[in-house]
N, C-alpha and C positions, 0 to 999 in steps of 0.2 A: 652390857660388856663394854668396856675402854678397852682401846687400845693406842699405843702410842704409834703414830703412823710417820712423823715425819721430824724434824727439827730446826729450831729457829733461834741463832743465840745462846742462850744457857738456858731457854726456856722448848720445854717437850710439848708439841702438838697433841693433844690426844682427843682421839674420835673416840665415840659417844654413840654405840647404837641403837640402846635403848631410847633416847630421844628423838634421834633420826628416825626411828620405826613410828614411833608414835604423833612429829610429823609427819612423814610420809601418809600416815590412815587419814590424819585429819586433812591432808591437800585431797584427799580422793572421795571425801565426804560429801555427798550432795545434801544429806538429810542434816540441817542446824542443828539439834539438840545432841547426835553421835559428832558431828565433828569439835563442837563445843567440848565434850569430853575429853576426845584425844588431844586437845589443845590444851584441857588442864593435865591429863597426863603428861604432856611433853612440860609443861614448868614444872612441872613438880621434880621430874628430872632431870631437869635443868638447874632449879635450886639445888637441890642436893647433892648434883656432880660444881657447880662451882664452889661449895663449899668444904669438897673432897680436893680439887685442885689447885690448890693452895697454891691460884695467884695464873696457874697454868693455862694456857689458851684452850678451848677445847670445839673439837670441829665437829657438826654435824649437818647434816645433810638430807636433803628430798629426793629420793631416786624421781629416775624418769615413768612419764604416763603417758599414756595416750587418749586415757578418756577423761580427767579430769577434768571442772572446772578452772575457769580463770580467779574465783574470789576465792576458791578455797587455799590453792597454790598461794594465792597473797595472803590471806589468811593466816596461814600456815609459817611463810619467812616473817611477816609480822610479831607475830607471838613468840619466834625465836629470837630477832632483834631487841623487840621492848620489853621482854620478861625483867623482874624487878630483880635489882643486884646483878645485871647483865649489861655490858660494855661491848656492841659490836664491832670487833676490830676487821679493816677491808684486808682483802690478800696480800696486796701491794706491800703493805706494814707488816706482813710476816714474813714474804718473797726477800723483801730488801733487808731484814736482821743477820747478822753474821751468823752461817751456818756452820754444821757441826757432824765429824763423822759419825759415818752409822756402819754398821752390819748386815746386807741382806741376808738372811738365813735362806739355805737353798731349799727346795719343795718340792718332790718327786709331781711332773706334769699328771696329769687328770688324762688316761690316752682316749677318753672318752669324750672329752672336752676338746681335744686335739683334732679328732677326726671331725667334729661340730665345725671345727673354726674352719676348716679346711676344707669341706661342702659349702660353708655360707662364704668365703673367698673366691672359692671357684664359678659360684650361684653371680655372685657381685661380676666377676669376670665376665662372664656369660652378659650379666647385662648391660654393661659398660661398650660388649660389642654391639647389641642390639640397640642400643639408643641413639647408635649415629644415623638410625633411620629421622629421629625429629631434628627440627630445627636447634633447638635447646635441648642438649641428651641431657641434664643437671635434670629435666623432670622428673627422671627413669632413677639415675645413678644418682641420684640428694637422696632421694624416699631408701634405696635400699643400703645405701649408707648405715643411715641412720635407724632404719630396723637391726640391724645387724649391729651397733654400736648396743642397741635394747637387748639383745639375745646373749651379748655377751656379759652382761650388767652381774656382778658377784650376788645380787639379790637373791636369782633362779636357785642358789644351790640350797638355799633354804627348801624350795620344791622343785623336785627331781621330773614329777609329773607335769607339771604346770612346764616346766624348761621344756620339757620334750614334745610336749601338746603344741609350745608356743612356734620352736623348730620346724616342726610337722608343719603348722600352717603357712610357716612361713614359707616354705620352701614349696608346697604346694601356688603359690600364689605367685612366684618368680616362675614355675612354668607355667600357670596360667598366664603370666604376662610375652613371654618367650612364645606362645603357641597367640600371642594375640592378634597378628596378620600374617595372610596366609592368600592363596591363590582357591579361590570353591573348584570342587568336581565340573567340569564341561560336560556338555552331550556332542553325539557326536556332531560333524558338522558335511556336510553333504555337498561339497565342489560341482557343480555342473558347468560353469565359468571359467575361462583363465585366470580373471582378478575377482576378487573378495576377500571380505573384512572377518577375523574371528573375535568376537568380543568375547573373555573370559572376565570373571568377575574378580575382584581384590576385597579381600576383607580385612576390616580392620576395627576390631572391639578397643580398641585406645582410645583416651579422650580427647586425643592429638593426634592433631596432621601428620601424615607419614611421607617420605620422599623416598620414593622405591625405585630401582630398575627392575623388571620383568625380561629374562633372555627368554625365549624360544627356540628351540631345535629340531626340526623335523627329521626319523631316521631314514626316510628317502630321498632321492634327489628329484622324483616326481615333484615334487612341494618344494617353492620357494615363500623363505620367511622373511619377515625384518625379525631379526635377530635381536636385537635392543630396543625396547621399550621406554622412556620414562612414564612413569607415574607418581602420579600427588595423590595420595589416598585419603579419602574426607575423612574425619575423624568420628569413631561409631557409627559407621556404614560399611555398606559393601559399594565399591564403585568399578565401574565399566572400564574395560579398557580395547583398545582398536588395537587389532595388529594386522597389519596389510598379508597377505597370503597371495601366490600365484602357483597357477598348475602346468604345469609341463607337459608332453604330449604324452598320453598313456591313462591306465586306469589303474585303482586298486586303493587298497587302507594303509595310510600313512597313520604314523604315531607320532605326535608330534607332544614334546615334553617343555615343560617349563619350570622354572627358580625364580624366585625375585631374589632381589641383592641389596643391601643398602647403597649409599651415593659412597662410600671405602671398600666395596668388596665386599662385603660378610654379607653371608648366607643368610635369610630370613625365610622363615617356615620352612615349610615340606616342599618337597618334586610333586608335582602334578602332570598329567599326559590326558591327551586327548587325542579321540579319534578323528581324521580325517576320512571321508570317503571319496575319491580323485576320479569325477567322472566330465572330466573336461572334453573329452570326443563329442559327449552328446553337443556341446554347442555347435562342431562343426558338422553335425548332424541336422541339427535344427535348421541352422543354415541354409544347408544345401537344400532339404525339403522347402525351406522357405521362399529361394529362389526357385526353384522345381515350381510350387506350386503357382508365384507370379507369374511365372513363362508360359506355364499353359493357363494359366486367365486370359492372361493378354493374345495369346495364338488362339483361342477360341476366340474372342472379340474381333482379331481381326481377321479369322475366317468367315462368322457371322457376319460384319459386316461387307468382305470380300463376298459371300453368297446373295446379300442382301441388293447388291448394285448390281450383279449381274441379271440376278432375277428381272431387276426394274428395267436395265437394259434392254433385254430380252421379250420385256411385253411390249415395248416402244418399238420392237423391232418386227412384231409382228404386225404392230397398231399400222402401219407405215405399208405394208404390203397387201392390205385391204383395200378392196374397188370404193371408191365415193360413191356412197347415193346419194340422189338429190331428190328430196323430198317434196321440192317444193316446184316439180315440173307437172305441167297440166297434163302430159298424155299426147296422142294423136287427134289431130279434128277428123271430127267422122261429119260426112252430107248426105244428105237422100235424094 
């Protein structure tokens, strides 16, 4: 099928899609002897459409791939350049020939097409906010760009099924990208201190570094938080994060809920909560026994020893009120 798509001069642009399709097969060709083929296909109509457009420019075209080869792709513009009785003229030399009015004829919209373009804009949206979590959000918003520039490609309406498979995946894989950091489940965490640390984990399946805030809010005022966190989340890991915690006087289960955010505001992943259990008394518990228990050590040691000096005094004090004997007195002289 030709059609005349644009104009240039006194002379009519006309596209060519029988030979576009049959490059197209041969750039996606791995196997020689099949892309061989489509390449004599595409001359062969490519002779027969220049000798049908008598002198006329005629355009044809490689849709986009993503899994093709690089030599088949050259392959491919090669054999449309050098076919024999074929003159490739650059864009420039058609762009710069005086133009020529046309006619758009109008085309009732596709409402099914409509609503496509308009989930994959929204989709695009959606990640355009999430990628101000990297350093370079172009990682995030280039890749869906350009899927989305695929999805729109006039190619699909050739298949209906294939279009709707390729939508389907696609939009499945922008939330799997959107659900890719997130905060894990905590257990609960058991305060028996005034100060301690809650380390909650940050996950993040990207291939890239994430720069996140983490707010915490506890909904008692038992529990004191640090409210802001930053985090650098390593890329395809889950990594740790410290947040200082304090307890207040009193007992009982705080709930204490967390967001991360990217470094502009926007929301990333889910709310997450975790349990505190706020049992800060017992330190002044422990305490108190703790000193309780030093004070009667040391009051027993120093009764002990308070008993143990008097005792010694007390035998010294008897030792002292005893009569001397002298052992070593002869007796009376006795005479007869």
């Amino acid at each position: 099928m030709r059609a005349r798509a644009t104009a240039a001069g006194a002379q009519l642009l006309v596209y060519d899609s029988e030979i576009s399709a049959a490059l197209h097969r041969a750039a996606g060709q791995t196997d020689t002897p099949r892309r061989a083929a489509s390449l004599t296909e595409a001359t062969a109509y490519l002779a027969f459409a220049a000798r049908e457009s008598g002198g006329q420019p005629i355009l044809v075209t490689v849709d986009r791939g993503t899994d093709r080869e690089r030599v088949g792709l050259r392959t491919a513009l090669n054999a449309a350049a050098l076919a024999p009785g074929v003159t490739a003229v650059e864009l420039p030399a058609l762009t710069a020939a005086e133009p020529v009015d046309v006619t758009v004829g109008e085309i009732a919209a596709d409402a099914a097409r409509v609503a496509e373009l308009t989930q994959l804009l929204g989709d695009e949206a959606q990640i355009a906010s999430f990628a101000t979590i990297l350093t370079d959000p172009a990682l995030l918003t280039g890749r869906q760009r350009a899927e989305i520039l695929q999805l729109l490609a006039v190619a699909w309406r050739a298949d209906p099924d294939a279009a709707t498979a390729a939508l389907t995946a696609h939009r499945e894989q922008t939330r799997e990208t959107l659900d890719a950091v997130g905060i894990l489940p905590s257990s609960t965490l058991n305060l028996i201190s005034y100060d301690a640390n809650f380390g909650p984990w940050v996950r993040n399946d990207l291939p890239y570094e994430a720069n996140l805030v983490l707010m915490a809010q506890p909904n008692d005022p038992r529990l004191v938080v640090t409210d802001r966190t930053e985090v650098v989340a390593a890329a395809a890991q889950n990594t740790r994060v410290t947040i200082p915690v304090q307890a207040r006087i009193g007992n009982g289960r705080v709930t204490l809920t967390m967001q991360l955010y990217s470094p502009t505001g926007v929301p990333i992943g889910a709310v997450q909560s975790a349990e505190v259990e706020v049992r800060a008394e017992w330190e002044t518990i422990g305490l108190v026994i703790l000193v309780s228990l030093m004070v009667l050590f040391v009051g027993l040691g120093i009764f002990r020893t308070v008993r143990r000096r008097r005792a010694r005094a007390l035998e010294q004090a008897e030792a002292s009120l005893e009569p001397e004997v002298r052992t070593d007195d002869p007796g009376p002289e006795v005479t007869s």
